[in-house]
C-alpha angles and dihedrals in degrees: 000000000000087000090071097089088064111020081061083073105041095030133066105247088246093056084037085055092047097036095051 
């Protein structure tokens, strides 16, 4: 979601893609 932007740093691309 918005978050992306940011989660995509501090996440692992397969978390990023859940937690959108």
């Amino acid at each position: 979601g918005a978050s992306l932007g940011i989660s995509s740093m501090t996440l692992p691309k397969p978390l990023l893609a859940r937690k959108e």
